[in-house]
DSSP file (Angstrom, degrees, kcal/mol; ACC not computed):
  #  RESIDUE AA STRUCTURE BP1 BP2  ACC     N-H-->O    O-->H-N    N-H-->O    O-->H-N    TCO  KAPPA ALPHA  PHI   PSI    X-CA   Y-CA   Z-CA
    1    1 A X              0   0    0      0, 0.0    20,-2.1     0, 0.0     2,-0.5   0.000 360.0 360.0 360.0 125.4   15.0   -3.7  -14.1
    2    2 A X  E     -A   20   0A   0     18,-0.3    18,-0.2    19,-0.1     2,-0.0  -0.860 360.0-159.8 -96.2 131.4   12.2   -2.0  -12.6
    3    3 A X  E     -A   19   0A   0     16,-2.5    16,-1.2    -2,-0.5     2,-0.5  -0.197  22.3-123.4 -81.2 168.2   11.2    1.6  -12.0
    4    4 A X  E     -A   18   0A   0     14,-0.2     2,-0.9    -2,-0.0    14,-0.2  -0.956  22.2-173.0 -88.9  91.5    9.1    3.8  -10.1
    5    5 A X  E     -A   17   0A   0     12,-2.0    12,-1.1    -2,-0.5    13,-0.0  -0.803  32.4-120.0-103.3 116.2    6.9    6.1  -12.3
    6    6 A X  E     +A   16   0A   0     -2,-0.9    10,-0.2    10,-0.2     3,-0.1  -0.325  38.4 172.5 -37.6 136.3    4.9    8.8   -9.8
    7    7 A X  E     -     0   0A   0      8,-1.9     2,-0.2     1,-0.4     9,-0.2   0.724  51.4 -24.6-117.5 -42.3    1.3    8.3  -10.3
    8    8 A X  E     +A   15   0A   0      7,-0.9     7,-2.6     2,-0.0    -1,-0.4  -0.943  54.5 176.3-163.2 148.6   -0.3   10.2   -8.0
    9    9 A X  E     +A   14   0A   0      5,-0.2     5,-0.2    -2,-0.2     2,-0.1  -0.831   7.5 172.6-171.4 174.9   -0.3   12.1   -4.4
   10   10 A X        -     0   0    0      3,-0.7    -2,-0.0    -2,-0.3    86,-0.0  -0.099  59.2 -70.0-134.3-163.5   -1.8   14.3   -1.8
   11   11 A X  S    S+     0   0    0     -2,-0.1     3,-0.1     1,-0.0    81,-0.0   0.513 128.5  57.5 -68.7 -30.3   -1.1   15.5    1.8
   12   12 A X  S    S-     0   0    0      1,-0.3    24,-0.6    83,-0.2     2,-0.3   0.988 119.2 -68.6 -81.0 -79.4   -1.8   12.2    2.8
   13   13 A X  B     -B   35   0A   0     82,-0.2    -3,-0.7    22,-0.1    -1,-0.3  -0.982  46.6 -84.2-173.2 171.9    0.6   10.2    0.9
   14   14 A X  E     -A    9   0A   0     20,-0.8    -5,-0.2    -2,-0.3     2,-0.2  -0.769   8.8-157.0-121.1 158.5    1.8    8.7   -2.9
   15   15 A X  E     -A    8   0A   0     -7,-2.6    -8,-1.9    -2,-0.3    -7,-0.9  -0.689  15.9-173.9-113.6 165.6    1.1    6.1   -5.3
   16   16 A X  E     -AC   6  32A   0     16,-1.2    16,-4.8   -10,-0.2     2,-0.6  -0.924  26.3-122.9-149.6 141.1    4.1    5.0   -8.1
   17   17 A X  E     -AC   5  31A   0    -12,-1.1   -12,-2.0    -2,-0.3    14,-0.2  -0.850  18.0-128.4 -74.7 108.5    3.5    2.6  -10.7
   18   18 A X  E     -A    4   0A   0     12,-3.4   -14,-0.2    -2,-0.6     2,-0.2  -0.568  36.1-179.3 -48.1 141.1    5.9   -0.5  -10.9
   19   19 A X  E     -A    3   0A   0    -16,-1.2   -16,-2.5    10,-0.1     2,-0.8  -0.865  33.8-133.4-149.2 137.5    7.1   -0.6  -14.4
   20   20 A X  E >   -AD   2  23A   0      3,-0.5     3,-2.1     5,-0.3   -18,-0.3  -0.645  25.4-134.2 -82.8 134.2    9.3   -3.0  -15.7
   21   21 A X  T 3  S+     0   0    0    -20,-2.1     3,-0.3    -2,-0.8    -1,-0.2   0.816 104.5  51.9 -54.1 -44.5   12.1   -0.6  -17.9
   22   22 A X  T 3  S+     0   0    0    -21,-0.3    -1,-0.3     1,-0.2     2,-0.2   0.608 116.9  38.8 -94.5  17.4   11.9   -2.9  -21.0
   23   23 A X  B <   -D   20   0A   0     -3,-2.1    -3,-0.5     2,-0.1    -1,-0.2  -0.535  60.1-173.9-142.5  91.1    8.2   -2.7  -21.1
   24   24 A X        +     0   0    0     -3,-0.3     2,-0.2    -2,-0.2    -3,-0.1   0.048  49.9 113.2 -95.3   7.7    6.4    0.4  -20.4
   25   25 A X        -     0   0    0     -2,-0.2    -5,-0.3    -5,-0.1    86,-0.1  -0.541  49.4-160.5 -51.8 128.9    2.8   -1.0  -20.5
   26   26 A X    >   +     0   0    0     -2,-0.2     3,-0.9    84,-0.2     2,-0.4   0.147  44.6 127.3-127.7  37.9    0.9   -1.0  -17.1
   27   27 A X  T 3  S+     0   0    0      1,-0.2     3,-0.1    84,-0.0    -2,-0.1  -0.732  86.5  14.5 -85.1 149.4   -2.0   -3.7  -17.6
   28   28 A X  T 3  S+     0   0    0     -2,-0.4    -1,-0.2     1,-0.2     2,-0.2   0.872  98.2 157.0  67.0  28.7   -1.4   -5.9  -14.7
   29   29 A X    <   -     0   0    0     -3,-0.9     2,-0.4     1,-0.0    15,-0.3  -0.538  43.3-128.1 -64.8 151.4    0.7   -3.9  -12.8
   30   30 A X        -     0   0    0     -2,-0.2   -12,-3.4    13,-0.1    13,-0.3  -0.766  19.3-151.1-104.5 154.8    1.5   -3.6   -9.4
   31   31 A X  E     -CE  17  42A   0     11,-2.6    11,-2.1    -2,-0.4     2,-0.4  -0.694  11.6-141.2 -97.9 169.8    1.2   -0.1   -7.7
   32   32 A X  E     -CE  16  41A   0    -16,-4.8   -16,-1.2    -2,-0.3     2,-0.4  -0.992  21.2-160.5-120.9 128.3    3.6    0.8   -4.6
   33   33 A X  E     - E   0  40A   0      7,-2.5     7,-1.3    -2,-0.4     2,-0.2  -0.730  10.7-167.5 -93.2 155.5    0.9    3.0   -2.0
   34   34 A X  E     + E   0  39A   0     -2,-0.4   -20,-0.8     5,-0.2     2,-0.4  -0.808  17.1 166.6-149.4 110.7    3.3    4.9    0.2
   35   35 A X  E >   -BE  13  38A   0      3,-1.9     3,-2.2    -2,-0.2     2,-0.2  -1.000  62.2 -40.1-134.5 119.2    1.5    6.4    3.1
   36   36 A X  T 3  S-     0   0    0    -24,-0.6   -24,-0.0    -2,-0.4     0, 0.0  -0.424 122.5 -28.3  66.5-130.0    4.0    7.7    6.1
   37   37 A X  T 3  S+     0   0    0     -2,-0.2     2,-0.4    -3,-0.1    -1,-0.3   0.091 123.2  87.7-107.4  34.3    6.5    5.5    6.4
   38   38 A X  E <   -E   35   0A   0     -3,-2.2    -3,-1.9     2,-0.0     2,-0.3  -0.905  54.6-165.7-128.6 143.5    4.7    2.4    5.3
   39   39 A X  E     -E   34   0A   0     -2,-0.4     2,-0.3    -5,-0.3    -5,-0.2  -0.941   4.2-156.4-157.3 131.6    4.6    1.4    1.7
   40   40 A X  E     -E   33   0A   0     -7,-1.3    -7,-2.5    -2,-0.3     2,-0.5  -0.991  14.1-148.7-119.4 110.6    2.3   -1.2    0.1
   41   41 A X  E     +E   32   0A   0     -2,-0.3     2,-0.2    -9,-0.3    -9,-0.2  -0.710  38.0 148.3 -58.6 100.0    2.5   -3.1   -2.8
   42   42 A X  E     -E   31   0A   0    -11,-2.1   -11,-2.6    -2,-0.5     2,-0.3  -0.752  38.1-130.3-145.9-171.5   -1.3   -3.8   -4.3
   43   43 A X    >>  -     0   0    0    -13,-0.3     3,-2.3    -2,-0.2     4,-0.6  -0.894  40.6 -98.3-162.0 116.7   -2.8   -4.3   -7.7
   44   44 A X  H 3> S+     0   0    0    -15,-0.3     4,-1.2     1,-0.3   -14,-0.1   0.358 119.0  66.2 -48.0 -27.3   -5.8   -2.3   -8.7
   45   45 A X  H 34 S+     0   0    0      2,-0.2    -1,-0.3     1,-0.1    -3,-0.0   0.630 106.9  50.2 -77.4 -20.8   -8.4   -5.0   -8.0
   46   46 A X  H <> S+     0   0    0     -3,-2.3     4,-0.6     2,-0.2    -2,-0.2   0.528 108.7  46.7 -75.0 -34.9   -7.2   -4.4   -4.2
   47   47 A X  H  X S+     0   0    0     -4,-0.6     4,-1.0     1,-0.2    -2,-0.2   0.630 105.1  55.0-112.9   1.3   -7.4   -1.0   -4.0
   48   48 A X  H  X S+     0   0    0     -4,-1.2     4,-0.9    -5,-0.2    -1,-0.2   0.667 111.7  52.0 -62.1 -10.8  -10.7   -0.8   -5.5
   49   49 A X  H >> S+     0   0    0      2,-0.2     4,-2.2     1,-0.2     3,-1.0   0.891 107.8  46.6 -66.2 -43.3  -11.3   -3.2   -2.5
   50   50 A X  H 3X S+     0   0    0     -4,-0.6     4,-2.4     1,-0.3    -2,-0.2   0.749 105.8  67.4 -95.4 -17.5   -9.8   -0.8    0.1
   51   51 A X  H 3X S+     0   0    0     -4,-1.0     4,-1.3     2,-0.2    -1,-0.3   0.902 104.4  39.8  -0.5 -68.6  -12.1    1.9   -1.9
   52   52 A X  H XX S+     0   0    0     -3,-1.0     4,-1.9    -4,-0.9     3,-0.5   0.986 116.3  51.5 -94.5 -44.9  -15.4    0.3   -0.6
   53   53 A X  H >X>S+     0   0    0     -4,-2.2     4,-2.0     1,-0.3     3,-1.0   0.983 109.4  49.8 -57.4 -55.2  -14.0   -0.4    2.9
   54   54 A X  H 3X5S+     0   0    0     -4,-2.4     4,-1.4     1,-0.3    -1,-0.3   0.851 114.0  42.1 -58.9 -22.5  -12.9    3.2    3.2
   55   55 A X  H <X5S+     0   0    0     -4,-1.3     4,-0.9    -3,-0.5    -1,-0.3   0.568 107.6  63.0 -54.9 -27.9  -16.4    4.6    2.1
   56   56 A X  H XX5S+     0   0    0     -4,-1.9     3,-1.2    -3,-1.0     4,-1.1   0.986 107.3  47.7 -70.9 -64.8  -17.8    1.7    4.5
   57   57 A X  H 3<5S+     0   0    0     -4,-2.0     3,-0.3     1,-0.3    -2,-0.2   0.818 105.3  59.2 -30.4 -52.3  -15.9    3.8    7.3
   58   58 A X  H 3<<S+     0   0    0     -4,-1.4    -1,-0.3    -5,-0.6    -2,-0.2   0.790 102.1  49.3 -53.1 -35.8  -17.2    6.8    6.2
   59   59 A X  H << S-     0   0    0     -3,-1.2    -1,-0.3    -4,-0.9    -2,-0.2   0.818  96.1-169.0 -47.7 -66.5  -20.4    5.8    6.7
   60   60 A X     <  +     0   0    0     -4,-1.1    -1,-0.1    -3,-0.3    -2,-0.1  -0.013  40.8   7.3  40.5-142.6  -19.6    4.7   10.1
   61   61 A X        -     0   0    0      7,-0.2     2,-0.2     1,-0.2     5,-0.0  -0.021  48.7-166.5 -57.7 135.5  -21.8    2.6   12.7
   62   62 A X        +     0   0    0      0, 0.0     2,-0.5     0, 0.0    -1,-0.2  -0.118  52.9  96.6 -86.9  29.1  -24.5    1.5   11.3
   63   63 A X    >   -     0   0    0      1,-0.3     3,-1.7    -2,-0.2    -2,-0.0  -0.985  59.5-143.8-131.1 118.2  -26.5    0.3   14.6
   64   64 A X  T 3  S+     0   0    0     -2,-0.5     2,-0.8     1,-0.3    -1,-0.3   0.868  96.4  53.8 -17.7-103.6  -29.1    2.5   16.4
   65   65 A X  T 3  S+     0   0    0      2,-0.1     2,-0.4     0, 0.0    -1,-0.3   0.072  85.0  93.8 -41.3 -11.1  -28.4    1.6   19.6
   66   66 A X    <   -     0   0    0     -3,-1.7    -3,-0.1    -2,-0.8     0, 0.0  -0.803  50.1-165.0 -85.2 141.9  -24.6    2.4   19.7
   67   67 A X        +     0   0    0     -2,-0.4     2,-0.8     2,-0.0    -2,-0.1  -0.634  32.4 164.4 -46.9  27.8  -23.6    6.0   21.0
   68   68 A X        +     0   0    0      1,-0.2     2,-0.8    -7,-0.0    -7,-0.2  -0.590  19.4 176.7 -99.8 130.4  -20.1    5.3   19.4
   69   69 A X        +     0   0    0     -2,-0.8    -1,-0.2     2,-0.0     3,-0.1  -0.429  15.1 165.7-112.2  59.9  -18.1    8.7   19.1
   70   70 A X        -     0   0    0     -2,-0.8     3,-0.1     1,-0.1    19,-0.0  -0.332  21.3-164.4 -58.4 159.8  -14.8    7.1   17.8
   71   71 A X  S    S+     0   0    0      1,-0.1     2,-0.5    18,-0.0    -1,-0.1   0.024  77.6  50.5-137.3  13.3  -12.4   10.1   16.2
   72   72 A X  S    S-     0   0    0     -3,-0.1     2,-0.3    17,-0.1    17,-0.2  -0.979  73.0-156.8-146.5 165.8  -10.4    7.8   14.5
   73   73 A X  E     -F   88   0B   0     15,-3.7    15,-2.2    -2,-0.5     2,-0.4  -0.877  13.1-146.7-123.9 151.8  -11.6    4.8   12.1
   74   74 A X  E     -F   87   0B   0     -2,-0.3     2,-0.5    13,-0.2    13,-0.2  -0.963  13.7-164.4-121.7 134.5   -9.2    1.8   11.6
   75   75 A X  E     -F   86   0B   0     11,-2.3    11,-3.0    -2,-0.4     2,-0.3  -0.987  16.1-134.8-129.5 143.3   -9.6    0.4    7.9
   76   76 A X  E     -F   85   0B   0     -2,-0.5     2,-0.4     9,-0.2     9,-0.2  -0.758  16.7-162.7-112.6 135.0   -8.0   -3.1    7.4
   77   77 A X  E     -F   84   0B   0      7,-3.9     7,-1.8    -2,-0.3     2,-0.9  -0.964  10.3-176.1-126.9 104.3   -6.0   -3.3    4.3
   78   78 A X  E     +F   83   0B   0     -2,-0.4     5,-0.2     5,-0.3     2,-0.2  -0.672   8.9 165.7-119.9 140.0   -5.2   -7.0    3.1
   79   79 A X        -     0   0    0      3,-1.7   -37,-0.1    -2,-0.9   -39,-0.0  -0.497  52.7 -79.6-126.9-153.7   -3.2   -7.8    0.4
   80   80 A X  S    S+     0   0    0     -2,-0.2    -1,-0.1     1,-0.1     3,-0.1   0.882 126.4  26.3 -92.6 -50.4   -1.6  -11.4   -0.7
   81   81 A X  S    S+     0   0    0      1,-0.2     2,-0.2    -3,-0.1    -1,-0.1   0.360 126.5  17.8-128.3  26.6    1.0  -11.1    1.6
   82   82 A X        -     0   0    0      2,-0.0    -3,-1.7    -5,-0.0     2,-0.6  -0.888  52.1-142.4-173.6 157.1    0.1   -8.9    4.6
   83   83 A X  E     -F   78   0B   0     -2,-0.2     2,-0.4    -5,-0.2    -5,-0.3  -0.941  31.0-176.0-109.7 137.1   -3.0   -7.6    6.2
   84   84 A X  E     -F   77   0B   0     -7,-1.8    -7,-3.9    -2,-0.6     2,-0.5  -0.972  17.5-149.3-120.3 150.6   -2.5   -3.9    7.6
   85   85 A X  E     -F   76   0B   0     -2,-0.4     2,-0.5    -9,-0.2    -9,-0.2  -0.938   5.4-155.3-127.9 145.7   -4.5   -1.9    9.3
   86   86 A X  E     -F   75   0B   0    -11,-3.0   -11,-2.3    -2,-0.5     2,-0.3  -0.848   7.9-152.9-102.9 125.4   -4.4    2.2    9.1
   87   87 A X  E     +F   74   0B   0     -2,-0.5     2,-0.3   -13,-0.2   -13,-0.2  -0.588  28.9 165.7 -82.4 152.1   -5.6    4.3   12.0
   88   88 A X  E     -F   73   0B   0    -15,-2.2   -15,-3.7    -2,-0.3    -2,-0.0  -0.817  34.2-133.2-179.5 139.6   -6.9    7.5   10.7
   89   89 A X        -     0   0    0     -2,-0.3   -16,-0.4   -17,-0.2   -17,-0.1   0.339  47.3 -93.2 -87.8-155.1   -9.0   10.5   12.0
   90   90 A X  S  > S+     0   0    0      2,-0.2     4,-1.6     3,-0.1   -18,-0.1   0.525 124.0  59.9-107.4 -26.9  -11.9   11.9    9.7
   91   91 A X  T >4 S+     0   0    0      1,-0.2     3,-0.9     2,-0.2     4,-0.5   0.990 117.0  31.2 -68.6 -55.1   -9.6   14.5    8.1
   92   92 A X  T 3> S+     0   0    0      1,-0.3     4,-2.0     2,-0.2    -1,-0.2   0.716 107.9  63.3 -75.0 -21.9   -7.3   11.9    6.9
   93   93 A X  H 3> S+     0   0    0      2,-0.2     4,-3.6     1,-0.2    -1,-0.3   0.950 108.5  50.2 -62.2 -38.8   -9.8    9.2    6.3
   94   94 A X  H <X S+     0   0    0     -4,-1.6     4,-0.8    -3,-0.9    -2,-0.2   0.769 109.3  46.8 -72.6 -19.7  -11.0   12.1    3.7
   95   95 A X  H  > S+     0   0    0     -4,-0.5     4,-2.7     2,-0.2    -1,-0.3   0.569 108.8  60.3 -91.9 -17.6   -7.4   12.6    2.0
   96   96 A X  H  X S+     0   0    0     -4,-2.0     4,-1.4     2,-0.2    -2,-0.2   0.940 103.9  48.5 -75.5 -40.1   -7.1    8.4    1.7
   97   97 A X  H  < S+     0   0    0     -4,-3.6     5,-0.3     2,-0.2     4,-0.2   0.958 109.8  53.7 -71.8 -37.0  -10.2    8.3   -0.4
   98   98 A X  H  X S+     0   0    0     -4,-0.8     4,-2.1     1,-0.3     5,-0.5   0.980 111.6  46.8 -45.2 -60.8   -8.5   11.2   -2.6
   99   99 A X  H  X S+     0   0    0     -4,-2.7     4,-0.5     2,-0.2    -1,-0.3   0.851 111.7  45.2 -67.0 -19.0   -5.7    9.2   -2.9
  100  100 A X  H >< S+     0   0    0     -4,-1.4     3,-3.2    -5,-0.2     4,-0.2   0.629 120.1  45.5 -80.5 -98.7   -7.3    6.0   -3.8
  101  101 A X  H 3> S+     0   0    0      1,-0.3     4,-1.3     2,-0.2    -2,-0.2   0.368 107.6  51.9  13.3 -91.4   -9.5    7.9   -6.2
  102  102 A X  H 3X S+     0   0    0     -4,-2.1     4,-0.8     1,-0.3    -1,-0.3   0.803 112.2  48.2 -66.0 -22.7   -7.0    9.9   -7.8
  103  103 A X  H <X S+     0   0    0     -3,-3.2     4,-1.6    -4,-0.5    -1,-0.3   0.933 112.0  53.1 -94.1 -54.7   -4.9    6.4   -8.6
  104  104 A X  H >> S+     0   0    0     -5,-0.2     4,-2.2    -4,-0.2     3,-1.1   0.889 111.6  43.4  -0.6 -88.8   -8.1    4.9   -9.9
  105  105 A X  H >X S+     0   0    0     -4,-1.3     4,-2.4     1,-0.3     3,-1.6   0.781 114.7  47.5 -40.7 -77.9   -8.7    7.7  -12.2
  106  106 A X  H 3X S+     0   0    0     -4,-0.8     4,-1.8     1,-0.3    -1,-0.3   0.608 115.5  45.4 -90.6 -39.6   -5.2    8.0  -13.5
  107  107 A X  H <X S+     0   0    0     -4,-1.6     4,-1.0    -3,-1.1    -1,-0.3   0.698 110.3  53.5 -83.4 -15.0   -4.7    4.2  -14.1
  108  108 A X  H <X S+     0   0    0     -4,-2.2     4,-1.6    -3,-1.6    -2,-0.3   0.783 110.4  41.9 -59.7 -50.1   -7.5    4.0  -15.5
  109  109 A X  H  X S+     0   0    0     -4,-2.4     4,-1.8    -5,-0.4    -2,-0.2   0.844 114.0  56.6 -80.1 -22.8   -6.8    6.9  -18.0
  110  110 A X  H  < S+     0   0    0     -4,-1.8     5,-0.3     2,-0.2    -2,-0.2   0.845 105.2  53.2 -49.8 -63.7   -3.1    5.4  -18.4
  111  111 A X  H  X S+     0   0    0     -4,-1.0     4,-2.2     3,-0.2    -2,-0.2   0.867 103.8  51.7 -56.8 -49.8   -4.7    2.5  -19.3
  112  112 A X  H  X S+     0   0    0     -4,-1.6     4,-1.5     2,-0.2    -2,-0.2   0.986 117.0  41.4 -40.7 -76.0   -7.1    4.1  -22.3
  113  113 A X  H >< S+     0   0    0     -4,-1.8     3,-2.3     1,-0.3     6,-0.1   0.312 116.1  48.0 -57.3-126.2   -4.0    5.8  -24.0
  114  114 A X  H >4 S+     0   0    0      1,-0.4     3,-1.3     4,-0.3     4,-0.3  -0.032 112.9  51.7-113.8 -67.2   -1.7    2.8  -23.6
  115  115 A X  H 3< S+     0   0    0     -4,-2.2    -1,-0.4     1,-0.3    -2,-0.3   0.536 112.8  38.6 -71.4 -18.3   -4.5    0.7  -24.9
  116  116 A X  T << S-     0   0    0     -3,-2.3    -1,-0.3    -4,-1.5    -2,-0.1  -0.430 122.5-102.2-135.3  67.0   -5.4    2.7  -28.4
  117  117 A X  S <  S+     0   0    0     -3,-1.3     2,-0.5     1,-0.1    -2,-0.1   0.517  70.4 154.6  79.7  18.3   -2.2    3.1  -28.7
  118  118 A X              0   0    0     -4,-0.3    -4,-0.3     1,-0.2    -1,-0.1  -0.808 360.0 360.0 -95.6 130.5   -1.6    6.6  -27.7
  119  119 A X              0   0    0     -2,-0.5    -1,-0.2    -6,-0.1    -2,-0.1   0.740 360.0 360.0 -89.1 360.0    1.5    8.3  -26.2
């Protein structure tokens, strides 16, 4: 059986660690992203992917010659078995990188302790 452990969440939205109930280790795990009413299934090598795209956004056009005054950025989210894309203003664009961050960090530190052995 698997669970849902909370990992992380903001204004924006929250991440849960899959974990399978008779094994409470979470290398190779998948995480569940839950943003609105859409929930995503990814793996840590994916959302460090959707990391550099959303910082790519931040950035935004890179071309001299465009005037372009978008007020929302669309970031394309692809995973194994579906590609989404999230519309999102500058306010939120700023609460998505929190939440990717803040699940980085956490699985990352999850990861320490589990790995020397720590509770």
């Amino acid at each position: 059986m698997y669970i849902l452990d909370p990992l992380y969440n903001n204004r924006l939205g929250s991440a849960f660690i899959i974990k399978n109930s008779y094994d409470d280790t979470i290398f190779n795990s998948k995480i569940q992203l839950l943003i609105g009413d859409i929930a995503v299934i990814m793996d840590v090598d994916e959302i460090k992917r959707l990391l550099i795209t959303i910082r790519s956004a931040q950035k935004g056009c890179q071309n001299k010659n465009c005037n372009c005054q978008q007020s929302s950025k669309n970031i394309k989210c692809n995973t194994q078995h579906a590609e989404i894309i999230f519309k999102l203003n500058e306010e939120k664009l700023v609460f998505f990188e929190e939440l990717i961050l803040g699940i980085l960090f956490h699985t990352a530190y999850e990861d320490l302790l589990s790995f020397n052995q720590i509770d």
